[in-house]
C-alpha positions as CSV (number, residue, x, y, z in Angstrom):
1,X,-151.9,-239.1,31.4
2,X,-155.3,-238.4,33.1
3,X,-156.9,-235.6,31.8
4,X,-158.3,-232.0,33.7
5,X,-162.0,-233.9,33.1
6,X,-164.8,-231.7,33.5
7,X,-167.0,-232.4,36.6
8,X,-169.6,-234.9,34.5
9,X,-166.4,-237.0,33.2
10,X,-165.3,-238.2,37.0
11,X,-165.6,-242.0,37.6
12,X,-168.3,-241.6,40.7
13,X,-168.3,-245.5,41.4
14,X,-164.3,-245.4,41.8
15,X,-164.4,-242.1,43.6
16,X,-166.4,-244.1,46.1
17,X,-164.3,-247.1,46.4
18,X,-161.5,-244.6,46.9
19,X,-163.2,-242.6,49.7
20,X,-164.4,-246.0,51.8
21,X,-160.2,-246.3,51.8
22,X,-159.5,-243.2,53.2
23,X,-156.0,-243.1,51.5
24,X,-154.1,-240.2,51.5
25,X,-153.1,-240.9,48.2
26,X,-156.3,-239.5,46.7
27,X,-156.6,-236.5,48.7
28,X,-156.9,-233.3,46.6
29,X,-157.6,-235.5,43.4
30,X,-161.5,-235.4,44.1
31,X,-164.0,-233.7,46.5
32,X,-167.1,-235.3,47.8
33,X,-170.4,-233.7,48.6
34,X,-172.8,-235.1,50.5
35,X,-176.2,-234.0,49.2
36,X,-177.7,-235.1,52.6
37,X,-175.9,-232.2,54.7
38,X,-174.6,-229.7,52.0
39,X,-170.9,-230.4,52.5
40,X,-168.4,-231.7,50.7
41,X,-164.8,-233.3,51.9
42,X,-161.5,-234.5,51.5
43,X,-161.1,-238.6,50.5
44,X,-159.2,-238.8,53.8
45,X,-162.2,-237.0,55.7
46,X,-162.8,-239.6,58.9
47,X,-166.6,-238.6,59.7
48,X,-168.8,-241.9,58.9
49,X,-168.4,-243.2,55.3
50,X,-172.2,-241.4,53.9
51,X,-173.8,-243.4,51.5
52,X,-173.5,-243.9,47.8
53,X,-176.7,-242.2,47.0
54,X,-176.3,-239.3,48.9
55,X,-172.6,-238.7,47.0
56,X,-171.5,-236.4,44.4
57,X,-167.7,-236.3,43.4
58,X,-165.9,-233.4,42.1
59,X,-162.4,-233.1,41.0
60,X,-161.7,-229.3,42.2
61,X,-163.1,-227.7,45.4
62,X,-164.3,-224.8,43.2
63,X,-166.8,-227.5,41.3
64,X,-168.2,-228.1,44.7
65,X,-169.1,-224.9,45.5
66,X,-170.0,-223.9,41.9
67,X,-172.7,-227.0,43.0
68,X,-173.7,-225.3,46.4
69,X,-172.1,-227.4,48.9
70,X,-170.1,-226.1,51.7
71,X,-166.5,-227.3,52.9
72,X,-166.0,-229.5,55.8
73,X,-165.2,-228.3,58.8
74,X,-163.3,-231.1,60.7
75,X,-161.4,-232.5,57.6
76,X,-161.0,-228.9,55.8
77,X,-160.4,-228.8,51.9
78,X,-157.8,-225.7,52.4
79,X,-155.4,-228.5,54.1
80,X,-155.4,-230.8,50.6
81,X,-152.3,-230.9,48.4
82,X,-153.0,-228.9,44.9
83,X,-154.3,-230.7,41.9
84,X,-151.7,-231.4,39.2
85,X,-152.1,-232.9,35.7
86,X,-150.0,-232.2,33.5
87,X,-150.8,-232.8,29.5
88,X,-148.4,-232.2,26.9
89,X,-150.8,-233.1,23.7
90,X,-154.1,-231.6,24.5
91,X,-153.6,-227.7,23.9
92,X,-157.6,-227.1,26.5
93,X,-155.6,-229.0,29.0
94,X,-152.5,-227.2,28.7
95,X,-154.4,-224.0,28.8
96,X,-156.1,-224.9,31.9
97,X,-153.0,-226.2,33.6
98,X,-151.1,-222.8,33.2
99,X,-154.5,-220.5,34.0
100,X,-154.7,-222.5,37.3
101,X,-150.5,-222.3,37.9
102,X,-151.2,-218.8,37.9
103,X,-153.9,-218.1,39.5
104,X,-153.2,-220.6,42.5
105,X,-150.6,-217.9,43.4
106,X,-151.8,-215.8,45.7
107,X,-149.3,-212.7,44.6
108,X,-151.5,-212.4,41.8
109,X,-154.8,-212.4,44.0
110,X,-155.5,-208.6,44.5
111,X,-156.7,-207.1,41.4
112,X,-157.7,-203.5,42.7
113,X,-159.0,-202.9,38.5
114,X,-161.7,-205.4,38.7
115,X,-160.3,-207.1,35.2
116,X,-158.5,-210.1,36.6
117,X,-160.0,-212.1,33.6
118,X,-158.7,-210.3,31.0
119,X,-155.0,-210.2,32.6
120,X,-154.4,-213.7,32.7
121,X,-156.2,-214.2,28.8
122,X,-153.7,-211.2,28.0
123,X,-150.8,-213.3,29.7
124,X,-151.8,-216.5,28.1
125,X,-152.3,-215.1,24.6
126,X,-155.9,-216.0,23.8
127,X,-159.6,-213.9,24.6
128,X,-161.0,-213.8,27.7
129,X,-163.7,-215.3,26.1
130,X,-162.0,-218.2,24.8
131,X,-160.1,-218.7,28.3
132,X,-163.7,-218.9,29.8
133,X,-164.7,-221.3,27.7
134,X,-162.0,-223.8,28.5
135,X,-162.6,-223.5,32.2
136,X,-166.5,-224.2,32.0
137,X,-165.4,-227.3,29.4
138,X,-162.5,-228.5,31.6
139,X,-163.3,-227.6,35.3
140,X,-166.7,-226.8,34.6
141,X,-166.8,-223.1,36.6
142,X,-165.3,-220.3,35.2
143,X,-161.6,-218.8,36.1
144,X,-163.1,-216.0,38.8
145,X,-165.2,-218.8,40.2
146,X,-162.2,-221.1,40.7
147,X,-160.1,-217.7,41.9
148,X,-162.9,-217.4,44.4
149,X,-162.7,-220.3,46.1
150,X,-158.9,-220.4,46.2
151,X,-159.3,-217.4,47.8
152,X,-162.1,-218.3,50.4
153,X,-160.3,-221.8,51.2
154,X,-157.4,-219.8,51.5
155,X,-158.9,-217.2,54.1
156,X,-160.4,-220.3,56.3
157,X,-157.6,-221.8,57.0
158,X,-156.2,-218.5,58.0
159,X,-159.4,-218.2,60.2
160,X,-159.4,-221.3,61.6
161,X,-155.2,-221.6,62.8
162,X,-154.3,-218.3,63.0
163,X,-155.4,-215.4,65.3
164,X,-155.0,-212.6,62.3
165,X,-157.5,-209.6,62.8
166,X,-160.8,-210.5,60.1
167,X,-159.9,-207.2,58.3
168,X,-156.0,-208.5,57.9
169,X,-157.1,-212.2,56.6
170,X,-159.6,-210.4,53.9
171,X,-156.6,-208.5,52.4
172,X,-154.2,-211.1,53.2
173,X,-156.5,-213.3,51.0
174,X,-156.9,-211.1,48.1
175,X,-160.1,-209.2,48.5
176,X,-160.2,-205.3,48.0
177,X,-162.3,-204.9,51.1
178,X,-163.9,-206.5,54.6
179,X,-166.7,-206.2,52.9
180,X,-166.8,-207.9,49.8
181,X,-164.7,-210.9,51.7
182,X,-167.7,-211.2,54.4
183,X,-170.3,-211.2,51.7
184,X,-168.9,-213.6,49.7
185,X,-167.6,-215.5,52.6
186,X,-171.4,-215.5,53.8
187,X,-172.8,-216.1,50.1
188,X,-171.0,-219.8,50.0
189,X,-170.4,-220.7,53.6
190,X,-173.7,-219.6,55.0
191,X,-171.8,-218.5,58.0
192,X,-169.7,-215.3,58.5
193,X,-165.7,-215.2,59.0
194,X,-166.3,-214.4,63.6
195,X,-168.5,-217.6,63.5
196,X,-166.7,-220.1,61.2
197,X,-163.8,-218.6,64.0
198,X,-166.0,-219.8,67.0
199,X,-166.1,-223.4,65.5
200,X,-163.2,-223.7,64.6
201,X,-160.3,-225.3,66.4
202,X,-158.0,-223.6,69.0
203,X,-155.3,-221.5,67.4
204,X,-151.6,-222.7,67.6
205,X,-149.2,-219.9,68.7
206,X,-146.5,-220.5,70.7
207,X,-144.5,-218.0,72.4
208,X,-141.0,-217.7,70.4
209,X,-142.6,-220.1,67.6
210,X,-145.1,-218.1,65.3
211,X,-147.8,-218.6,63.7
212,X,-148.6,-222.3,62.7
213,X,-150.3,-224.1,60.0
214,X,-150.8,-227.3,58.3
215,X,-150.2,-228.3,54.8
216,X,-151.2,-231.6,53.5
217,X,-149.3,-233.9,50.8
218,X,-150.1,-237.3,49.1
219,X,-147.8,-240.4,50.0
220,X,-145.1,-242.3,49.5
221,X,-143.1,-238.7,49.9
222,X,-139.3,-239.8,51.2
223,X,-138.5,-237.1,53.5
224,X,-135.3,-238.5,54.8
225,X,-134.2,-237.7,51.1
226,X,-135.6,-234.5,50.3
227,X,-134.2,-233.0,53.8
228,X,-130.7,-234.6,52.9
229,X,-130.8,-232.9,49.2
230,X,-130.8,-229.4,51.8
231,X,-128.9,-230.2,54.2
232,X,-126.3,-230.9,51.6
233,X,-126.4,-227.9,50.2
234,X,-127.2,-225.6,53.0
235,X,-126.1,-222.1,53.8
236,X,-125.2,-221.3,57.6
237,X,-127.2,-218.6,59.3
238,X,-129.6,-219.2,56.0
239,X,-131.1,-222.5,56.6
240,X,-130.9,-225.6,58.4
241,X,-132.3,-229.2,58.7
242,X,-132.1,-231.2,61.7
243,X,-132.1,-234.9,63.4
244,X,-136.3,-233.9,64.4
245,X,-136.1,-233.7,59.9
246,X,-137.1,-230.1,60.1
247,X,-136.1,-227.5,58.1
248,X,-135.6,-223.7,59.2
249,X,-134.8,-220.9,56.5
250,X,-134.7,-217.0,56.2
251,X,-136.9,-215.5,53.8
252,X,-137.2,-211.8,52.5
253,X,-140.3,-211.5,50.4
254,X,-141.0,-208.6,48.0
255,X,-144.7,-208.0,48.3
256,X,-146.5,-205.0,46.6
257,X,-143.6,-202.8,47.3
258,X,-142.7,-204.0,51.1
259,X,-139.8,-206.0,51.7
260,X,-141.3,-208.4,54.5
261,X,-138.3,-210.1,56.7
262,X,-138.5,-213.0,58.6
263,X,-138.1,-217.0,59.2
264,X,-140.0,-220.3,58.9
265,X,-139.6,-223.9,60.2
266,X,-141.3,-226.9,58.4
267,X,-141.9,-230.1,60.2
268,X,-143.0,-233.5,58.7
269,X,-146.0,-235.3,60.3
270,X,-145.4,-238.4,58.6
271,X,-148.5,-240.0,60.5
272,X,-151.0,-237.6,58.6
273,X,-149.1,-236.9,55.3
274,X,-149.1,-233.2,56.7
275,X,-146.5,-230.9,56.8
276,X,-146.3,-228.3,60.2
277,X,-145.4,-224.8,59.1
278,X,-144.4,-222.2,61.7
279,X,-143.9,-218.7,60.4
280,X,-142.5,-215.6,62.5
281,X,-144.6,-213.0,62.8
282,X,-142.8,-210.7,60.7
283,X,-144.3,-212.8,57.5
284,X,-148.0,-213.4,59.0
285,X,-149.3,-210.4,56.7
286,X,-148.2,-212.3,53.6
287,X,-148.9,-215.8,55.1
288,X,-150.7,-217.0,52.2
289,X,-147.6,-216.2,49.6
290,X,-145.4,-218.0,52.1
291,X,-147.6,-221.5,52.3
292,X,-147.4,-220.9,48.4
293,X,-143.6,-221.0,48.3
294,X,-143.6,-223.8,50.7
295,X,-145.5,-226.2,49.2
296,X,-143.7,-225.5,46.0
297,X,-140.2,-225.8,48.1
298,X,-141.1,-228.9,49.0
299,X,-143.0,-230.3,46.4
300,X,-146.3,-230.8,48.0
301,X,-148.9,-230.5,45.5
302,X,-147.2,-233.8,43.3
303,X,-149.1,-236.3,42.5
304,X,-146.7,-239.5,42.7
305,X,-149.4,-242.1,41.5
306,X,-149.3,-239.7,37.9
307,X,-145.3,-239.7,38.1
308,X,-144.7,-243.3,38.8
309,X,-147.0,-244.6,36.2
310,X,-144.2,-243.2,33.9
311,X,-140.8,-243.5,35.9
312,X,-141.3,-246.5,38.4
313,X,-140.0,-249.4,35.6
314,X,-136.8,-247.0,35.0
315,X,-136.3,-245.9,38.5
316,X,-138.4,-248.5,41.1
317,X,-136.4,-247.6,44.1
318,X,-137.4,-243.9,43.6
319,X,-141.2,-243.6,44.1
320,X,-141.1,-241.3,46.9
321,X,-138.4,-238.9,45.7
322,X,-139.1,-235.4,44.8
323,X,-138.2,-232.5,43.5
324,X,-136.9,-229.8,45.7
325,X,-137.5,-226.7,44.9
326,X,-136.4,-223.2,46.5
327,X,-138.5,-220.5,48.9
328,X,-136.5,-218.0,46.6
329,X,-135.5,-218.5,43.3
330,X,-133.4,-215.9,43.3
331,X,-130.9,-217.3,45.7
332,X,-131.6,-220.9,43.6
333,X,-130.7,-219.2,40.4
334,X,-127.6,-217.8,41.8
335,X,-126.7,-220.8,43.9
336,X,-127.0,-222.7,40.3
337,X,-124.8,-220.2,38.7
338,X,-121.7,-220.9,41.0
339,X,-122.3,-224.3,41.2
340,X,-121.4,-224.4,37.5
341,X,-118.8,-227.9,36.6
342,X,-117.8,-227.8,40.5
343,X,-119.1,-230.2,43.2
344,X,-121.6,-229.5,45.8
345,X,-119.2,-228.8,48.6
346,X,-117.6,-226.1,46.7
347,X,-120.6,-224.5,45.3
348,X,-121.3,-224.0,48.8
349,X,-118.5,-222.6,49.9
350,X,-119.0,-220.0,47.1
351,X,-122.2,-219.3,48.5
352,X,-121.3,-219.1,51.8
353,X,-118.8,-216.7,50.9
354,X,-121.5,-214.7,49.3
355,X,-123.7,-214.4,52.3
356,X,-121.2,-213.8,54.5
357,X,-120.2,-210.7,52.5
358,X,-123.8,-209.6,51.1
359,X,-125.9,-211.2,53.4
360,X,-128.2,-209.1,55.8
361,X,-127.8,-210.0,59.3
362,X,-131.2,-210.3,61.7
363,X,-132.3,-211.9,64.7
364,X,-134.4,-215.4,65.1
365,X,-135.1,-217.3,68.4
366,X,-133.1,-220.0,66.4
367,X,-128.9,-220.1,66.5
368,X,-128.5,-221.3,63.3
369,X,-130.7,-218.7,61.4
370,X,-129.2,-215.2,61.5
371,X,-128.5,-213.7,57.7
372,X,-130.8,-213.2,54.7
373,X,-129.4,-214.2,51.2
374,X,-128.4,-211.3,49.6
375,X,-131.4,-209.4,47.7
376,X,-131.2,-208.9,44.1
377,X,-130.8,-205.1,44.5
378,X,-127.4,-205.7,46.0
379,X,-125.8,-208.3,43.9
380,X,-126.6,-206.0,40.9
381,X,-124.5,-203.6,42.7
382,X,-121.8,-206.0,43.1
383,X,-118.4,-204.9,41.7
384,X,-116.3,-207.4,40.0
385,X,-113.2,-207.3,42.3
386,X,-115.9,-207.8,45.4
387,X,-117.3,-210.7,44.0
388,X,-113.6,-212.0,42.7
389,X,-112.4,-211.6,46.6
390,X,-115.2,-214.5,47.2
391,X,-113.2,-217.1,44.6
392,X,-115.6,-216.1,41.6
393,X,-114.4,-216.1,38.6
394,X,-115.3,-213.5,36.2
395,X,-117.6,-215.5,34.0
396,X,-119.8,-216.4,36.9
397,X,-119.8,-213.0,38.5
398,X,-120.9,-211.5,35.3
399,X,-123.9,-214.3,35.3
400,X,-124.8,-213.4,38.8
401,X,-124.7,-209.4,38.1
402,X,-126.4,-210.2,35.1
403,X,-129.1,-212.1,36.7
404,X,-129.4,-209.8,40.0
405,X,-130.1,-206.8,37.3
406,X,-132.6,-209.2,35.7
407,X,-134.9,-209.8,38.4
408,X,-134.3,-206.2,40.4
409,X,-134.9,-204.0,37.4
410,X,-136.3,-206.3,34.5
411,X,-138.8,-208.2,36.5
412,X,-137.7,-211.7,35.1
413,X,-139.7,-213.7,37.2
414,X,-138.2,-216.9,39.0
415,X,-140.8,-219.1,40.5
416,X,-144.0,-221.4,39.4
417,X,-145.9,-218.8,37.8
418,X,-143.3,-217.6,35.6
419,X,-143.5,-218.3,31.2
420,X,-141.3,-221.4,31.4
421,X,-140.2,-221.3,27.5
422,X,-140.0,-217.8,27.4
423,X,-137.5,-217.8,31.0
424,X,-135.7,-220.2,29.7
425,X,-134.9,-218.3,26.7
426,X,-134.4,-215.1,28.7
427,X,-132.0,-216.9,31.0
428,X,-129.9,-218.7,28.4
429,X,-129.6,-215.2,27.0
430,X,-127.8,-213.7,30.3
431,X,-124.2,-213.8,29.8
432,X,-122.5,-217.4,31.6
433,X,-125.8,-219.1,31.5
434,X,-126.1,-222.1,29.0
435,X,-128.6,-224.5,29.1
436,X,-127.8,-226.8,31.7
437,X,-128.1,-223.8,34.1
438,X,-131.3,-222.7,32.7
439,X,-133.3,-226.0,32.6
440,X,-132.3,-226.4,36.4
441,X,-133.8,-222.8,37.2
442,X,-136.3,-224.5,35.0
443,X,-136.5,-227.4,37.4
444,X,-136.5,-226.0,40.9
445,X,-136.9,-222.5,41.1
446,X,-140.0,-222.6,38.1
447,X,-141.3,-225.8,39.3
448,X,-141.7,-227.2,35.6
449,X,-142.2,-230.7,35.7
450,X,-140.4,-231.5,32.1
451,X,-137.1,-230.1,32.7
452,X,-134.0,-231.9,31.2
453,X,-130.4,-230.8,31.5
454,X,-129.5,-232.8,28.8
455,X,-125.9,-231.9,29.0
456,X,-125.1,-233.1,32.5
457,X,-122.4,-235.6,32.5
458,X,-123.7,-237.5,36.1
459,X,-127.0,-238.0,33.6
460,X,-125.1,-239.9,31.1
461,X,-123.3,-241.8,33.2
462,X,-126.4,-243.1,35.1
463,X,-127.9,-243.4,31.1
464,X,-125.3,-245.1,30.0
465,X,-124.7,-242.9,27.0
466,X,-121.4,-241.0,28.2
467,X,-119.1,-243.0,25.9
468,X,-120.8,-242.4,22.9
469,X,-120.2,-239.6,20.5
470,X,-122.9,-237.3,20.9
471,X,-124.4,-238.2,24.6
472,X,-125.9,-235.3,25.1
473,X,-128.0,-236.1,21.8
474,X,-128.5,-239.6,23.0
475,X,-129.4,-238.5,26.6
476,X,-132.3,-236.0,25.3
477,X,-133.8,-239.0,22.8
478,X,-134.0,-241.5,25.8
479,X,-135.9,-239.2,28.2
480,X,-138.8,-238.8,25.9
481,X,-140.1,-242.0,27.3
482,X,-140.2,-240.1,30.9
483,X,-142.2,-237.0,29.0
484,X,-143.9,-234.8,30.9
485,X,-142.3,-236.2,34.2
486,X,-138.4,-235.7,33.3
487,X,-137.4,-233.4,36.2
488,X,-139.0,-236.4,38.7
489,X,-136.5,-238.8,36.3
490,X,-133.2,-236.3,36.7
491,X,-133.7,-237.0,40.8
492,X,-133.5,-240.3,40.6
493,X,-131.1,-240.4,38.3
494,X,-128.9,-238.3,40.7
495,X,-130.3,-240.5,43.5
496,X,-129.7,-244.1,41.6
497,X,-125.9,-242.5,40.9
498,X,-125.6,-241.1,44.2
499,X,-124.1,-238.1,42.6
500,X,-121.8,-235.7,44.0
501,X,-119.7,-234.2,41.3
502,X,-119.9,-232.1,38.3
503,X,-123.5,-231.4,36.7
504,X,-125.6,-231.5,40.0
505,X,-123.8,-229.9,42.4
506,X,-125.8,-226.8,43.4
């Protein structure tokens, strides 16, 4: 595995080679400034090729402006997928991966007490001073300096696509007040928020359509197959995928005490390895924690080059695949739960049983989008005979009571950001949750990359290990050649065994 290098370990002369190319497949690995006009760019950036002399590469867009460079306005670093190593040796790397997990979320941005530093050190279990350390040795800038720029990236692509009041993008991007964002925003872009406006491109908003954005991803992505892994499991009136391959949901997010309601519909622009968000505007104030769940959902931020390196001699037909994920992992969780030892089509019935009862209704200018899955808070209300009425049986519904009272009253935290070891162990202790269930919360709602139901019986078959005593041994021994990318090997080991039955139905 390639390391988190700090900036002085980069290979410039390949970095260069790389940006003449233009591939998408680089973009978000490295950054380049040009020392000739201050700014620094994607790999994909189609301005004229600057000279070698006048380049400087960077591996995060927070080393760049550590270095005083400024980000490009026609090719614009907020649009590149997410940088993701993953290390399962080097305990600095590790470190730094889960620092950045965290603080790439923008949930976590607004820290009213000023002692954002010392929360995540607390979280993590080391010192604040030790956690600064391994940021200036790995990343070289420290973990506020890398928050800042997430946050300033963040806040001009808001500027730039959306027409969101300045005062609603500053707290909508994390800072306490207009004017700390407009300082800092003129401290590192040497313009202020109305102007960088001005330069920007028109503003998308279409009547009945939202708010729109553009993410960015790294090819080969199959998006035939990811799209067909939802609409096979879809809920009516909660999501739906189309013949144009998009992909409309509901989506109730619980944001410093507001519930915020609303829809979004994800397009693929296959062209430009970009994805084409449009959000109602019901979810524009939380924007940011949206684009976050999206890019997770749909697995943006991978870095397939990393992955295939591992898996393409086991799996060569699969180097596009990847791992959907959930906007909710909630619903995921629960949707897991009933699809325990059934197949997909009746795991679905279940759940469409469960919206249909629990689900709150609301209005979309799409047909096919017209309930909400049902929020914690009410499934840990659910009675027993309610949820027996839906074809439940008992061991499930206490799971799913369980699990609703877990995240409404416990806080047990179901997405990227979460303590993977320690949720795994908190699920497995819920009652009707073993581990198969918990390493595929582990897989898709927590976006861990090393997940491995070992016990599912499609896996052995595709391993060839289900007639031998102890396959569920055997099947955990033979995926350690796929470490850390085992989650990427269970999809296309599904895929390879075009599975439908028991084990991966949900």
């Amino acid at each position: 595995m390639t390391p988190m290098n700090p900036p002085d370990r980069i290979d410039q002369d390949a970095c260069y080679r790389a940006l003449c190319s233009h591939d998408a497949r680089f973009d978000g690995q490295f950054f380049t400034a040009v020392t000739s006009t201050g700014i620094y760019c994607r790999p994909v950036c189609r301005v004229r090729t600057p000279r070698r002399e006048n380049c400087r590469f960077f591996e995060h867009a927070a080393q760049a402006e550590h270095a005083g460079f400024r980000p490009c306005l026609r090719c614009r670093p907020e649009l590149a997928p997410l940088d993701r190593h993953w290390s399962r040796e080097d305990a600095s790397t590790i470190l730094a991966q889960q620092a950045t997990l965290w603080l790439d979320d923008p949930q976590h941005w607004l820290d009213a007490d000023g002692n954002m530093g010392e929360r995540l050190a607390t979280r993590l279990g080391v010192s604040d001073r030790h956690l600064r350390r391994v940021f200036e040795e790995r990343l070289g800038v420290s973990p506020l300096q890398y928050l800042l720029t997430r946050k300033l990236l963040t806040a001009k692509q808001l500027l730039a696509d959306t027409d969101l009041p300045v005062t609603q993008i500053a707290l909508a991007s994390g800072f306490g007040s207009v004017r700390r964002f407009n300082a800092a925003f003129l401290e590192h872009y040497r313009l202020n928020p109305t102007q960088l406006r001005r330069e920007s491109s028109a503003r998308s908003r279409d009547k009945g359509q939202g708010t729109t954005v553009r993410l960015g991803y790294r090819p080969p992505y199959d998006v035939a197959a990811t799209l067909g892994f939802f609409r096979q499991r879809l809920i009516e009136g909660v999501a739906f995928v189309d013949d144009k391959l998009r992909l409309g949901q509901t989506l109730r997010m619980d944001i410093g005490g507001r519930s915020h309601r609303g829809w979004l519909l994800a397009e693929f622009d296959e062209e430009r390895s970009q994805l084409v968000l449009h959000v109602s505007d019901e979810l524009r104030e939380v924007l940011p924690q949206v684009i976050h769940r999206l890019r997770a959902a749909l697995d943006l931020d991978a870095d397939p080059a990393s992955i295939n390196a591992v898996l393409h001699g086991a799996f060569p037909a699969g180097d596009g695949l990847r791992v959907p994920g959930a906007l909710d992992g909630f619903e995921l969780a629960v949707r897991a739960v009933l699809g325990q030892q059934i197949t997909v089509a009746a795991a679905r019935t279940l759940a469409q049983r469960l919206v249909n009862r629990f689900g709150e209704p609301m209005v979309t200018p799409f047909a096919q989008l017209t309930r909400l899955f049902p929020a914690p808070a009410v499934l840990a209300q659910a009675g027993g005979d309610a949820l027996g009425e839906l074809g439940i049986v008992k061991q499930r519904q206490a799971a799913i009571v369980a699990l609703a009272r877990g995240v409404a009253e416990q806080g047990l935290v179901l997405n990227g950001s979460a303590d993977v070891p320690a949720t795994i162990t908190a699920l497995k202790a819920l009652p009707g949750i073993g581990d198969w269930t918990a390493q595929y919360i582990a897989m898709r709602a927590l976006r861990w990359p090393d997940a491995f139901p070992a016990g599912d019986v499609a896996l052995h078959k595709v391993m060839g290990v289900q007639a031998l005593k102890h396959p569920t041994r055997e099947a955990e021994a033979a995926s350690l050649a796929w470490k850390p990318w085992r989650s990427y090997a269970v999809v296309r080991a599904w895929s390879a065994g075009h599975v439908t039955h028991t084990g991966a139905s949900t």
